[in-house]
C-alpha positions, 0 to 999 in steps of 0.5 A, a space after each residue: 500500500 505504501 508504495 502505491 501511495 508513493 507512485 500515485 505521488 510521484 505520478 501526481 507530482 509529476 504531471 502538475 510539474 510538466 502543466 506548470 511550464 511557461 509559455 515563454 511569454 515575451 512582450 510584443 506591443 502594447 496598443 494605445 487609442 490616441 486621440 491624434 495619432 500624429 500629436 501622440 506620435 510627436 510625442 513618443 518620437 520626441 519626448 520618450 526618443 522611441 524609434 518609430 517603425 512603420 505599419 505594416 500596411 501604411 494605413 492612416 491614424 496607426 503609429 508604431 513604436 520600438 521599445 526594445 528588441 522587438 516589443 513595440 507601442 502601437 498608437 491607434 486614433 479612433 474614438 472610444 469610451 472615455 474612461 478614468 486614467 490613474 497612475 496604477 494603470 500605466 506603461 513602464 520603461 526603464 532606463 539607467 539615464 533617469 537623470 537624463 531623462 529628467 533633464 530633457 523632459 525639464 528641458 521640453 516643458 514637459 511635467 513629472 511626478 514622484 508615486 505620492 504626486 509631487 511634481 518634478 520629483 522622484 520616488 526611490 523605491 526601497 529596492 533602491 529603484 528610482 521612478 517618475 510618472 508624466 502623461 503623454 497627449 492622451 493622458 495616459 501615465 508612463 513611469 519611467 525607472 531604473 530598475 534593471 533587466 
């Protein structure tokens, strides 16, 4: 009896570790609805310094965006339900030129705040990361961080 306990454990076992494999998920893109897709592509060409890449059939109003490798944001005017936009739902890039970064948003005018949301400053984390929150045309919340991949 022992032992058929201890095979239907291994088996059991067994099976819950091969079904709790990842995918290997990566990245791909992240989509936007943008009101204008050229004010939002000005922006995310020349305030965050993306690399834009071009939509695969050149249709109006879609703008597409290298983040890394081949992860991507998709910018895509259309109209949509208005809903309410909070920092805790927020696209995340890091860099390890956050001082630079600061220093170039200073430089266009462009507003950030640390997690609390005290303007022109900056939160470290106590993992010692360090983060900032600004918006981009649309509104929606980018943190930009330190963190290390």
């Amino acid at each position: 009896m022992k032992k058929l306990v201890l095979a239907f454990f291994f088996i059991t076992s067994t099976t819950l570790l091969v079904q709790a494999q990842t995918f290997d998920f990566k990245i791909d893109h992240f989509a936007l609805v943008v009101e204008d897709s050229d004010v939002s592509a000005d922006f995310y060409a020349n305030i965050l310094k993306l690399e834009e890449t071009p939509h695969p059939d050149l249709k109006p109003g879609f703008r597409w965006f290298v983040v890394s490798g081949n992860s991507q944001i998709h910018l895509i005017e259309k109209e949509f339900a208005p809903f309410e936009k909070n920092k805790s739902m927020h696209l995340c890039l890091s860099t390890q030129d956050l001082d630079g970064m600061i220093a170039h948003l200073e430089k266009n005018n462009i507003p950030y705040w640390d997690w609390p949301g005290k303007e022109n400053s900056v939160t470290l984390r106590t993992d010692g990361v360090r983060q900032i929150y600004l918006q981009d045309p649309d509104k929606y919340w980018i943190e930009i961080n330190t963190a290390k991949h």
